[in-house]
ZASE-60537 format. One line per field, with one value per residue (C-alpha): residue number from 0; x, y, z. Coordinates in nm, 4 decimals, always signed. Last residue first. Layout:
N
num = (NUM ...)
u = (X ...)
v = (Y ...)
w = (Z ...)
END
This chain:
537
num = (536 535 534 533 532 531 530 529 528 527 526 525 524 523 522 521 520 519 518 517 516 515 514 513 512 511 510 509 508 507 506 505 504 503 502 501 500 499 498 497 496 495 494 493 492 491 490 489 488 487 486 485 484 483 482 481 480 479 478 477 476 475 474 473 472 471 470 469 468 467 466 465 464 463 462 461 460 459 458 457 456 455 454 453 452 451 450 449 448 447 446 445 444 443 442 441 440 439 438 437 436 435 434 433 432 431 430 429 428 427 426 425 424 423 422 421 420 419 418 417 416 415 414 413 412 411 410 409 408 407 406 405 404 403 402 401 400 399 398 397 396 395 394 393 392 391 390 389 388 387 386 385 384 383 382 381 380 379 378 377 376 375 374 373 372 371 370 369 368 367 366 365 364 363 362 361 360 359 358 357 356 355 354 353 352 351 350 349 348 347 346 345 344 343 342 341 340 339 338 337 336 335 334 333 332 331 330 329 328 327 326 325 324 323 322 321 320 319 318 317 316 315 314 313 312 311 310 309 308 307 306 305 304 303 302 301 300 299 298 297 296 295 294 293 292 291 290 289 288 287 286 285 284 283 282 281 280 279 278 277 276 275 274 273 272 271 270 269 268 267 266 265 264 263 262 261 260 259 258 257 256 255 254 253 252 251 250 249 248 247 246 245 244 243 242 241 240 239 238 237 236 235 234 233 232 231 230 229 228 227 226 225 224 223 222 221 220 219 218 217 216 215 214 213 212 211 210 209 208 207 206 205 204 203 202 201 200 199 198 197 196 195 194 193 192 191 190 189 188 187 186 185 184 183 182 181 180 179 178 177 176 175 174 173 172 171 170 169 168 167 166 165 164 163 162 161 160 159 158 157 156 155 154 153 152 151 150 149 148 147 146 145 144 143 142 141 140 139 138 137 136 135 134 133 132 131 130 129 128 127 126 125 124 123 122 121 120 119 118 117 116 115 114 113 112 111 110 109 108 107 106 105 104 103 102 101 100 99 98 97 96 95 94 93 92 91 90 89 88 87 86 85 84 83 82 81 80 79 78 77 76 75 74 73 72 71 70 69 68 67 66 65 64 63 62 61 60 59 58 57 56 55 54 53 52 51 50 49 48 47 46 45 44 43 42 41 40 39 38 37 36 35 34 33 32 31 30 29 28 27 26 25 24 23 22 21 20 19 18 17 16 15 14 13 12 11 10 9 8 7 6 5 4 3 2 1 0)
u = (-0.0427 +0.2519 +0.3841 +0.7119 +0.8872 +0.9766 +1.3710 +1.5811 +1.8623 +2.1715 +2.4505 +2.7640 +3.0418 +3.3423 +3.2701 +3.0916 +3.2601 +3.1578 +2.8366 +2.9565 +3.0495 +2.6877 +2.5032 +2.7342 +2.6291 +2.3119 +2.3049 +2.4622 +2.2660 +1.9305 +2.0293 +2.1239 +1.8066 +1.5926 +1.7907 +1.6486 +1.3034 +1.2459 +1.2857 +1.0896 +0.7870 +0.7521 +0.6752 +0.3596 +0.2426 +0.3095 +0.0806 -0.1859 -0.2417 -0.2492 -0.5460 -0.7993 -0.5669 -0.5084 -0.3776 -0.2720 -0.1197 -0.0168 +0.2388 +0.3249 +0.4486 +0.6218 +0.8077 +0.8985 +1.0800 +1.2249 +1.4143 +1.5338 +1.5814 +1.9562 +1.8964 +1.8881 +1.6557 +1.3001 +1.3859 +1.5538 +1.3849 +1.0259 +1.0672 +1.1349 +0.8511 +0.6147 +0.6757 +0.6768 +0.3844 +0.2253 +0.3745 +0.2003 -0.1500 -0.3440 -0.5375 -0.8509 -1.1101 -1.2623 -1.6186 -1.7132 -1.9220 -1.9418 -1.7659 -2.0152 -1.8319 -2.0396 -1.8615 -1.5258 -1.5848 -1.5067 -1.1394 -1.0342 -0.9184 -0.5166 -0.3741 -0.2254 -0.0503 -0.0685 +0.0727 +0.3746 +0.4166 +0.4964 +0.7123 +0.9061 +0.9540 +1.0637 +1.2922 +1.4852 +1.5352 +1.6230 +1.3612 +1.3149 +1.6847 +1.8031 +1.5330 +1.6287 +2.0273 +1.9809 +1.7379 +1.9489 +2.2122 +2.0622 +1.9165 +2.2598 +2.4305 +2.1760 +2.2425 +1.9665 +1.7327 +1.7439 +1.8333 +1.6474 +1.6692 +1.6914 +1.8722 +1.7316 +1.6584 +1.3042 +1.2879 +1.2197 +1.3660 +1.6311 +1.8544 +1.9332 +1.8338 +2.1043 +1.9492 +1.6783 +1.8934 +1.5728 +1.6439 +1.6272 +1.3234 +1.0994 +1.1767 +1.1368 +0.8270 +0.6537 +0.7862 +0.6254 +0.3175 +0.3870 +0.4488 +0.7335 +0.7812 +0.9901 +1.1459 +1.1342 +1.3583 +1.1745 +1.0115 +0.8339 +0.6735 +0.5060 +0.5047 +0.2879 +0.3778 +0.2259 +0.5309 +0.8020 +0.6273 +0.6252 +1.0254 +1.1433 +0.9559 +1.0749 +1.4997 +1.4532 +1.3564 +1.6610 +1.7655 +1.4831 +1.3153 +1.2744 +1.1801 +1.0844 +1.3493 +1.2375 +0.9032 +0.6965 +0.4370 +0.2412 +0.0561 -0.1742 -0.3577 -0.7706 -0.8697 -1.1666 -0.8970 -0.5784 -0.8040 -0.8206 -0.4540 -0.3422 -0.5397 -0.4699 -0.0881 -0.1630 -0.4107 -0.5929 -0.6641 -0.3228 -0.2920 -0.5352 -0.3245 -0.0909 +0.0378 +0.3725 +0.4513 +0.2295 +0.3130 +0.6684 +0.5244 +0.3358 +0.6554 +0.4857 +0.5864 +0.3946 +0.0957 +0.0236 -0.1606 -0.1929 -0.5040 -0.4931 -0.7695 -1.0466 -1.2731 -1.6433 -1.7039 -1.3644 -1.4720 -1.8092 -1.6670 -1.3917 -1.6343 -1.9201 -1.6341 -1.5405 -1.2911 -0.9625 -1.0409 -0.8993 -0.5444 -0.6652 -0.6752 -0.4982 -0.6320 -0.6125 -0.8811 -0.9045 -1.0626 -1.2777 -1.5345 -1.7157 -1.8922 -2.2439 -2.0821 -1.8293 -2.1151 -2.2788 -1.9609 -1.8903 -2.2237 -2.2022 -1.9174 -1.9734 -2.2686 -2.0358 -1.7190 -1.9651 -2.0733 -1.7112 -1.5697 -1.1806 -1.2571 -1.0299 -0.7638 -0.5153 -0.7458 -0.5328 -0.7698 -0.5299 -0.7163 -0.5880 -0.6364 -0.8563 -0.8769 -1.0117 -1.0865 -1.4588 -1.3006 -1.1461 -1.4417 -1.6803 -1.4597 -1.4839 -1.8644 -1.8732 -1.6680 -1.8960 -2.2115 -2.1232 -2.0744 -1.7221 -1.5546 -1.4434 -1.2459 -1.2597 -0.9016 -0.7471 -0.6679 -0.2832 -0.1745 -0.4308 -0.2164 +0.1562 +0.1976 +0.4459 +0.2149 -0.0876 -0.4034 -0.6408 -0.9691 -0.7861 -0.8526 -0.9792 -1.1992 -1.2545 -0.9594 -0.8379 -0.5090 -0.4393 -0.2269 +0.0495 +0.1372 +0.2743 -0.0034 -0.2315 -0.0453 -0.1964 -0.4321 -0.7776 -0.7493 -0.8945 -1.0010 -1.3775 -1.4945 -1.4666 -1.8344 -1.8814 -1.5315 -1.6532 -1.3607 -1.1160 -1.0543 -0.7583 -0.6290 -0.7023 -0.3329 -0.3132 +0.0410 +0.0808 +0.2639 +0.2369 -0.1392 -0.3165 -0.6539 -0.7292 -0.4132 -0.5013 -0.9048 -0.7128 -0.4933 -0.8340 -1.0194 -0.7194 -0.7361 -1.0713 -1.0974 -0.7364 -0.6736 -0.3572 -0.1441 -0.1222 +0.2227 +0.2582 +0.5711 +0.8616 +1.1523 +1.1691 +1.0112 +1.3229 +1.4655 +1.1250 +0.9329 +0.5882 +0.6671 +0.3465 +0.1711 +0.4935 +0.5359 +0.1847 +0.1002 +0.1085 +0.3329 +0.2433 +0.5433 +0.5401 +0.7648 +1.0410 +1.2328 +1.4860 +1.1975 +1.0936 +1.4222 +1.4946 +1.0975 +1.1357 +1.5237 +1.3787 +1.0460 +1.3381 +1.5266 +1.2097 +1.0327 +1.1084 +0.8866 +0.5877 +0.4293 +0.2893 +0.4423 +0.2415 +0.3519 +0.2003 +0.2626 +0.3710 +0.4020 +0.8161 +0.8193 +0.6289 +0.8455 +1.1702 +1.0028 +0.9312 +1.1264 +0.9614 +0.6985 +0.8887 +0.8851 +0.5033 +0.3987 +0.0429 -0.0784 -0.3381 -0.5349 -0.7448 -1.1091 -1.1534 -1.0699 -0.8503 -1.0202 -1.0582 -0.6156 -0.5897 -0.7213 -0.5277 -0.2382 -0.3245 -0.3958 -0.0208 -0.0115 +0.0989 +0.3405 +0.5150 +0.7269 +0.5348 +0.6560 +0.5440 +0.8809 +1.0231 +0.7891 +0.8453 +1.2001 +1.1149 +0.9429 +0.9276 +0.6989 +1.0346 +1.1792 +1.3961 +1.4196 +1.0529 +1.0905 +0.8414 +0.4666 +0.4564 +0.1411 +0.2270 -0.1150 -0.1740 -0.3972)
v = (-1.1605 -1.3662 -1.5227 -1.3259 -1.5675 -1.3727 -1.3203 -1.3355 -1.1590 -1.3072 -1.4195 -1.1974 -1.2495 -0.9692 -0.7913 -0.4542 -0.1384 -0.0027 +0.2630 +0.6670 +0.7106 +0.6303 +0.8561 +1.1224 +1.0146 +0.9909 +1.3594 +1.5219 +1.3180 +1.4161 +1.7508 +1.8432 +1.7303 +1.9682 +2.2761 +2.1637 +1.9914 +2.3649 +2.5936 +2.2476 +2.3849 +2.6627 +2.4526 +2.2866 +2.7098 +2.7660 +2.4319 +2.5285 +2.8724 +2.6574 +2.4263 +2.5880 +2.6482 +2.3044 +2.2144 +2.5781 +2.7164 +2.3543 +2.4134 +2.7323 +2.6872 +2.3705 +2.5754 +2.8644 +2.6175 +2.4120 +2.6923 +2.8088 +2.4960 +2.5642 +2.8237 +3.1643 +3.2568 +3.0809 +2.8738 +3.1258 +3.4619 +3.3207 +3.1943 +3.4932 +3.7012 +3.4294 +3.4564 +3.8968 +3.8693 +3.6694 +3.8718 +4.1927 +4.0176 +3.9775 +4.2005 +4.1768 +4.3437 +4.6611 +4.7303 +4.4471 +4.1830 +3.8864 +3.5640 +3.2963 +2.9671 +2.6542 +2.5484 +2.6326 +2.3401 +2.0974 +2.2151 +2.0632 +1.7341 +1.6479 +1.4227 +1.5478 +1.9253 +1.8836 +1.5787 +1.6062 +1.9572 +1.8102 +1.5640 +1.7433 +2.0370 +1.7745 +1.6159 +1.9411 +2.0610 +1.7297 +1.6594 +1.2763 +1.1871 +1.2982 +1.1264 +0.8111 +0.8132 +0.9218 +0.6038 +0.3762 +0.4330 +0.4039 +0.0356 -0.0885 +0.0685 -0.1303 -0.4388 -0.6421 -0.8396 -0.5048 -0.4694 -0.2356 +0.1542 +0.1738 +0.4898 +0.8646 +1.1582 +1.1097 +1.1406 +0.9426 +1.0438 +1.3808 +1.2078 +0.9559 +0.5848 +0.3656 +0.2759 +0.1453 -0.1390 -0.3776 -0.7277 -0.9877 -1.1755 -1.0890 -0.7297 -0.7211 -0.8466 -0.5972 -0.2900 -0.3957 -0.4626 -0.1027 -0.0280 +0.1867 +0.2913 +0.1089 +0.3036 +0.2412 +0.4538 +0.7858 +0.8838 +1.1953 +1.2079 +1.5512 +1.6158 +1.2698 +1.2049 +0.8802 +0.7414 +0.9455 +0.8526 +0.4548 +0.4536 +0.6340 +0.3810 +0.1001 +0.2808 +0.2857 -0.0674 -0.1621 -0.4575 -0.7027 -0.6217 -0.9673 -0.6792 -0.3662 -0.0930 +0.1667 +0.3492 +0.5917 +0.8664 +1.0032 +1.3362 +1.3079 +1.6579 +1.6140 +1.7875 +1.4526 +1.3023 +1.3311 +1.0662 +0.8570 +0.8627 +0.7724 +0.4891 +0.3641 +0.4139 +0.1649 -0.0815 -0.2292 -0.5310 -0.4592 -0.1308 -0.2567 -0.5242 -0.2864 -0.5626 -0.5047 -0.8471 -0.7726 -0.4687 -0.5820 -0.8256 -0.6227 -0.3955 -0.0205 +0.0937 +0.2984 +0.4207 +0.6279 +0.8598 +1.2023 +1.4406 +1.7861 +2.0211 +1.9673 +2.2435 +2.1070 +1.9857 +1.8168 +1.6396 +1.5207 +1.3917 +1.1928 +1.0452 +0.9605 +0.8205 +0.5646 +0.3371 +0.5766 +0.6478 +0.2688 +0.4487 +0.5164 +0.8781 +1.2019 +1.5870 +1.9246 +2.1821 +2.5054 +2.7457 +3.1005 +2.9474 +3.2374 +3.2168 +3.0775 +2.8361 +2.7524 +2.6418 +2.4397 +2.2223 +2.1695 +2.0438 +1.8305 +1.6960 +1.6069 +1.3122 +1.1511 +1.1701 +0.9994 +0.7112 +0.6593 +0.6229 +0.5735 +0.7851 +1.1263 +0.8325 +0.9832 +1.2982 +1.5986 +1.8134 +2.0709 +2.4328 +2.6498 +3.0269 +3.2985 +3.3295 +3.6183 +3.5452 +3.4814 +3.2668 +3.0369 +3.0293 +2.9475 +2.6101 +2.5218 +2.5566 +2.3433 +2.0738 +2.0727 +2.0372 +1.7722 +1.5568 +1.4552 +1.1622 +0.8581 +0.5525 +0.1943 +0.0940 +0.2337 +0.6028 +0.5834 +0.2020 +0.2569 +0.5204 +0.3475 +0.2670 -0.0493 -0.3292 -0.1873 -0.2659 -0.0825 +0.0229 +0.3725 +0.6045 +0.9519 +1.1933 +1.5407 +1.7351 +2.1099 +2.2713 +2.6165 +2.6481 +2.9213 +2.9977 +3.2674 +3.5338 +3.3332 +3.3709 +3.1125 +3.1340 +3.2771 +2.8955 +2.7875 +2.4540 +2.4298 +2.1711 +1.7979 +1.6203 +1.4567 +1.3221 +1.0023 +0.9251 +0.6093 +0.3762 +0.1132 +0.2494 +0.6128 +0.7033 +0.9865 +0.9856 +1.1915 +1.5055 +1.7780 +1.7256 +2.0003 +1.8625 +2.0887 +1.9863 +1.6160 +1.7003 +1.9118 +1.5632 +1.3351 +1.6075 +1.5966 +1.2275 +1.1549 +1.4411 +1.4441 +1.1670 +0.9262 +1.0337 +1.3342 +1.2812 +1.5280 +1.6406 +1.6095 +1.5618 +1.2225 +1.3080 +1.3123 +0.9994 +0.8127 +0.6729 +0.7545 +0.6016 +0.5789 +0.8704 +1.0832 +1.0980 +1.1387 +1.4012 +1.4923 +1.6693 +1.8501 +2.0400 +2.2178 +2.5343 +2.5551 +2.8285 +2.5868 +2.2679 +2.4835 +2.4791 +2.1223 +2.0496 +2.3081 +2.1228 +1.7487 +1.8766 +1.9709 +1.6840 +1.4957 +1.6621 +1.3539 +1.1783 +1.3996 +1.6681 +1.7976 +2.0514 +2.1958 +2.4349 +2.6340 +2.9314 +3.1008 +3.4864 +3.4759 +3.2340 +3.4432 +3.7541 +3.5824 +3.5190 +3.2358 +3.1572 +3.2322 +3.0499 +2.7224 +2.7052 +2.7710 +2.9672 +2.9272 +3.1195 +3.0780 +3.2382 +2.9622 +3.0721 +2.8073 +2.5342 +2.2992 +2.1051 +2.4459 +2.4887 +2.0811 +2.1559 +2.4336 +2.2218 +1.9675 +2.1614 +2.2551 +2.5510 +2.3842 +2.5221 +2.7577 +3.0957 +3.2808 +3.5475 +3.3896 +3.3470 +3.2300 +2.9675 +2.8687 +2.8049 +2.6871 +2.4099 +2.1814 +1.8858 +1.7137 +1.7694 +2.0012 +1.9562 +2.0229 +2.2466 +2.1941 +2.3558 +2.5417 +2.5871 +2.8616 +2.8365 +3.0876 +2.9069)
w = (-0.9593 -1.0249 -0.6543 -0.5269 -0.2488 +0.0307 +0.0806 +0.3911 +0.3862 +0.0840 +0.2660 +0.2149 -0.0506 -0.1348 +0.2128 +0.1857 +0.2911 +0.6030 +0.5330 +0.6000 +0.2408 +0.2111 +0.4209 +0.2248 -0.1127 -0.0550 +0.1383 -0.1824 -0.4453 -0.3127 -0.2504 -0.5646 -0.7212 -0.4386 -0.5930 -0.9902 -0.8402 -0.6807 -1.0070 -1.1426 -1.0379 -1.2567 -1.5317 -1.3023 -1.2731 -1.6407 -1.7228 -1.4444 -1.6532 -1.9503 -1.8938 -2.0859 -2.3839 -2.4376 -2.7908 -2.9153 -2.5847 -2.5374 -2.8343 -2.8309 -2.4516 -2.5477 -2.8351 -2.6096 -2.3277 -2.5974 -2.7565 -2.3627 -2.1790 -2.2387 -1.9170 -1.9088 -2.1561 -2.1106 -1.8034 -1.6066 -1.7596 -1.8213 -1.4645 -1.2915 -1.4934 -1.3998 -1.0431 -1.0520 -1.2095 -0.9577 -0.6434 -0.8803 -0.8011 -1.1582 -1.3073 -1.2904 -1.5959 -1.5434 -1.5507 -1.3802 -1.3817 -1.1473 -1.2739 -1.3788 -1.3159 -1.4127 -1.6658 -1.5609 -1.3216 -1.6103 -1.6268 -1.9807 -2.0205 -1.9544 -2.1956 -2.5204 -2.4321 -2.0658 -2.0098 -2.3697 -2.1964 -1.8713 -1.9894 -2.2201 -1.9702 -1.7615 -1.9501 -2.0456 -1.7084 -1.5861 -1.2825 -1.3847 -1.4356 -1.1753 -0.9713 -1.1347 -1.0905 -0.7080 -0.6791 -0.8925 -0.6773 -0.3198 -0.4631 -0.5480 -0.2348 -0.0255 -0.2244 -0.2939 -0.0162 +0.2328 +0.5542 +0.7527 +0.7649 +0.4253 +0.3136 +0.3902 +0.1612 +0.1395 +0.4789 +0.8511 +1.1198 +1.1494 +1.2961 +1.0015 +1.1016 +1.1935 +1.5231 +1.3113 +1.1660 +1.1197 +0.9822 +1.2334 +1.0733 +1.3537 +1.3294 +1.0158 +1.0133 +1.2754 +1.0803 +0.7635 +0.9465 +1.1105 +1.4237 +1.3713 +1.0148 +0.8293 +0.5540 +0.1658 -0.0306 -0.1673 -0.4962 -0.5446 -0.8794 -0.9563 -1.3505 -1.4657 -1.7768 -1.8168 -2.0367 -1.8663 -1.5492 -1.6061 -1.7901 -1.5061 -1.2469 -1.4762 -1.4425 -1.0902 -1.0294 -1.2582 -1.0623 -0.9479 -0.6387 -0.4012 -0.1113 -0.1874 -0.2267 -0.4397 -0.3483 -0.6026 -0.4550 -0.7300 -0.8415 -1.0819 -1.2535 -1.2492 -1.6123 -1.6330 -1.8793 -1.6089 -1.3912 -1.7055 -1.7976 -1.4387 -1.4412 -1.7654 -1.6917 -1.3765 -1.5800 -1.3380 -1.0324 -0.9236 -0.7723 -0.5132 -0.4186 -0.1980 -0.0125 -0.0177 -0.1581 -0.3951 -0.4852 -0.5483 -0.8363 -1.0039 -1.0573 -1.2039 -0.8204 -0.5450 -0.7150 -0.4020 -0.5977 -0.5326 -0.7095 -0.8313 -0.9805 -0.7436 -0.8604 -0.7858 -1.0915 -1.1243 -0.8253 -0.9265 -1.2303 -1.1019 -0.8779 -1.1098 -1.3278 -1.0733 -1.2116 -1.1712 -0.8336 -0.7936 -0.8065 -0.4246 -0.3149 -0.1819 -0.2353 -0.3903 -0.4294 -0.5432 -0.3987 -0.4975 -0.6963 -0.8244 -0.4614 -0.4849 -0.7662 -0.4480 -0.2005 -0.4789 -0.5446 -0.2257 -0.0793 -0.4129 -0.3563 +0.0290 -0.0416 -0.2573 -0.0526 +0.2598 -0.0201 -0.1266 +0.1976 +0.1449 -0.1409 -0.0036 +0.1385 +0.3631 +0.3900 +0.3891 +0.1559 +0.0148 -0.0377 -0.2866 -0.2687 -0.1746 +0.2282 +0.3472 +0.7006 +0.6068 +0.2740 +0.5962 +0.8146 +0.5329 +0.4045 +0.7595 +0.7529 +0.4260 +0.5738 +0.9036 +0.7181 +0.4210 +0.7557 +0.8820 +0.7616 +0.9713 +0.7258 +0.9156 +0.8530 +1.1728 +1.2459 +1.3718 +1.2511 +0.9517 +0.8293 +0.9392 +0.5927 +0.5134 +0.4365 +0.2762 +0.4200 +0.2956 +0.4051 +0.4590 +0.7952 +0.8720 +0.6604 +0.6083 +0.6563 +0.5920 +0.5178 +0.3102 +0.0559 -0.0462 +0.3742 +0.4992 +0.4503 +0.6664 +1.0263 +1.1893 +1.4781 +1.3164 +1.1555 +1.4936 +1.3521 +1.3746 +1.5876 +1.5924 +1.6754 +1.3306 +1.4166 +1.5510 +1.7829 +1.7811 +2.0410 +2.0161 +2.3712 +2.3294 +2.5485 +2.7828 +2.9678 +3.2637 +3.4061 +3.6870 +3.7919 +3.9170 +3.8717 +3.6310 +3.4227 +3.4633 +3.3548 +3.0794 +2.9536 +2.9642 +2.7519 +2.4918 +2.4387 +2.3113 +2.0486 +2.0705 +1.8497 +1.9583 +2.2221 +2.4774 +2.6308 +2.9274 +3.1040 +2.7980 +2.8788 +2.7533 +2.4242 +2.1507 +2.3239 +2.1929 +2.4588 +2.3273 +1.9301 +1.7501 +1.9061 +2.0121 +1.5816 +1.4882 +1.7069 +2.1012 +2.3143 +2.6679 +2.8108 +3.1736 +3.1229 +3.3463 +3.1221 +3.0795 +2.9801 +2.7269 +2.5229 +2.5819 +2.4208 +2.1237 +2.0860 +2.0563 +1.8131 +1.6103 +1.5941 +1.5860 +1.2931 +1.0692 +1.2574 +1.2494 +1.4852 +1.7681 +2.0486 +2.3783 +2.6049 +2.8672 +3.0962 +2.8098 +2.7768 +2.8745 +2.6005 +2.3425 +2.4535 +2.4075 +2.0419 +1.8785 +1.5604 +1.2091 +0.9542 +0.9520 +1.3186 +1.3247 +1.6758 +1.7653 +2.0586 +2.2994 +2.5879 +2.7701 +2.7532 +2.4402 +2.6279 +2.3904 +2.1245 +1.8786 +1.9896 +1.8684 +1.5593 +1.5076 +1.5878 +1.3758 +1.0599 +1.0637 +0.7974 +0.4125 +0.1310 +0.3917 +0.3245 +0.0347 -0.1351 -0.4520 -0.6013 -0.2787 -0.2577 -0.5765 -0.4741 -0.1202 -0.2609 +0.1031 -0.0986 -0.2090 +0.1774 +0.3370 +0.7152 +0.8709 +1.1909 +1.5117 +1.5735 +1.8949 +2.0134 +2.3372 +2.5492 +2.8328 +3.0873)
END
């Protein structure tokens, strides 16, 4: 069976950074794990091919190859995912779609061409959809009903398919699931609460597979929740830590957690040891009260900024996630969550309006309470760009507002360069790993890839020169050169970042404004949508 994997077009995003892409000559931040996890699930004597839309097109040739099709990916890939199916479907291709968008919403618009929807995990789905395909079958619809795999038996991901020079990070998972219970994340809707991991074993033979096909960079750990199982994450850190002292510790790791990473200091050290040099936080909002209602208690039982301070001490950079638009949120949410990262200094903060996801608690109430406009959803699904797709209990042009006025605020060219130099320069401890890397000897010293001098050339020009960034730009670099020396490489590289923040700014306001010149105006009085009643924590 020749296989065409054809993995669908992201719109621009906060995580797209096609600017420091660009400088890098890079075209992709992340490869789609899923798909090549879905090609080592598939019969390995079937011929495949993996085609990533935000890599390149596919080729006339590609299609005229195919005798097979199969597409997977997120909500706000539908548009795409729509056109790779309708483009298929007129070469009278039979279509097979799976992935986190067809899983929670089958009988989308997007999927009704398709032939085959393979839902949920394919470790117990996929088998059902090639015993249908053996069979001769023409279509079907493969569903896990509530089960969910032990994924100590998931193979290797066929990384050999992607095209590795595209992509600045490479993808790999360990665990499954969150014990949480947060209201609006449609994680434990798709993989439960019951967190899955792999062994030490099958981690550390992926990690091979990759640095056997020449793989030297960063590695992002997708798991939804790295400490979801703190006993399984303890029992990998070590395996990962020894395997990359037997290398010169050729990755770097990035991953997401729980804020309550913050009170484990076995775990914080145990990662830093073992190169993790990133971490995202859903932290959500600093407003006690909105978590509540959201049901994210477990940012609630300790100091937020304390949190983020004592990750950032073990040389772990934060990353955070930040939602406006909970309900019963008191005016000026955007200004706190300002306020929070300018006092934390955390240099990635993505910050989005809250969206319903489908199936969802979050999704479920709304529903009942007659509050859901999902029709009204953008076309391209779910994005950081998009309004509310429910009714809110404050103005919707209120909370749209404050959200363009925040981010705007947070990637100004001056503020950020304060911000990250007040992190880096006071906060961040230095990379513990270091101490056990014994670089081999040579007679000549490395020098660095001409791509990376090329990058830091760029942005000594634009934000050294250029810009009005330029006195402050040479003072901050004095200044963490002399407080943190350790950690300035990753300072340049986080400085660099905002060559993306400055384009992506622009985009927030343009497509807020627009979705909002297209709401009717609001009458002079309406009645206020139903509100829960916020209890102190």
């Amino acid at each position: 069976m020749r296989t065409l994997l054809i993995y669908p077009e992201f719109p621009k995003t906060f995580w797209s950074y096609e600017k420091i892409l660009e400088l890098v000559n890079r075209k992709v931040l992340l490869p789609p794990l899923g798909m090549v996890t879905v090609a080592a699930l598939l019969p390995q004597h079937w011929e495949m091919k993996l085609v990533d839309r935000n890599v390149r097109e596919v080729t006339e040739a590609e299609w005229d190859w195919a005798e097979l099709v199969v597409i997977s990916g997120m909500i706000v890939q539908k548009t795409d995912m729509a056109v790779q199916i309708a483009r298929a479907k007129q070469r009278g291709l039979p279509v097979a779609v799976g992935g986190p968008f067809a899983s929670s919403t089958p009988d989308a618009p997007e999927l009704e061409l398709a032939d085959f929807k393979v839902l949920d995990e394919g470790e117990i789905t996929l088998p059902m959809f090639i015993e249908a395909i053996e069979r001769g079958e023409s279509g079907g619809r493969f569903s896990a009903n509530g089960d969910k795999p032990d994924v100590t038996g998931t193979p290797i991901p066929r990384f050999d398919l992607l095209e590795l020079d595209a992509y600045d990070s490479m993808s790999v998972q360990f665990s499954r699931g969150c014990p949480f219970q947060c209201e609006f994340c449609d994680i434990i809707v798709l993989y439960g609460r019951k967190p899955r991991t792999k062994t030490p074993e099958q981690l550390v033979a992926e990690l091979q597979c990759l640095y056997d096909l020449g793989w030297r960079r960063a590695i992002f750990l997708v798991d939804d929740n790295f400490i979801g199982n703190k006993r399984n994450a303890k029992l990998l850190l070590p395996a990962i830590k020894e395997w990359q002292i037997e290398r010169g510790y050729p990755f770097s790791f990035t991953t997401e957690a729980s804020v309550d990473l913050a009170s484990d200091d076995e775990m914080m050290r145990m990662m830093a040891e073992a190169r993790f040099e990133a971490v995202f936080l859903g932290i959500e909002t600093p407003d006690e009260a909105s978590l509540s209602v959201a049901g994210k208690h477990q940012n609630t039982r300790s100091s937020l900024e304390e949190s983020v301070d004592r990750i950032t001490s073990y040389g772990i950079r934060v990353m955070a996630g930040f939602i406006i638009g909970f309900d019963g949120e008191k005016t000026g949410a955007g200004d706190r969550i300002v306020r929070f990262v300018s006092r934390t200094g955390i240099p990635a903060a993505m910050m989005g309006m809250l969206q319903a996801l489908p199936n969802t608690g979050l999704w479920h109430r709304l529903e009942k309470e007659g509050r859901l406009i999902q029709e009204k959803a953008d076309a391209k699904g779910v994005n950081q760009t998009n309004l509310l797709n429910f009714v809110p209990t404050r103005p919707i042009r209120d909370i749209a507002n404050e959200y363009v006025d925040a981010f705007c605020r947070l990637y100004e060219p001056n503020a950020y360069i304060d911000r990250v130099t007040h992190y880096y320069a006071n906060k961040v401890g230095a990379p513990r790993w270091k101490a056990f890397f014994k670089p081999e000897k040579s007679d000549k010293p490395a020098l660095p890839p001409m791509t990376d001098v090329k990058a830091l050339a760029t942005v000594l020009w634009r934000q050294g020169f250029k810009r009005n960034t330029r006195f402050r730009f040479w003072r901050s670099l004095a200044r963490v050169a002399r407080r943190n020396p350790a950690s300035f490489e990753q300072y340049v590289v986080t400085l660099a970042h905002n060559e993306h923040f400055q384009e992506y700014r622009a985009v927030v306001t343009r497509e807020i404004q627009e979705q909002l010149a297209c709401l009717p105006p609001e009458p002079p009085s309406t009645p206020a949508a139903p509100t829960r009643e916020l209890q102190p924590v």
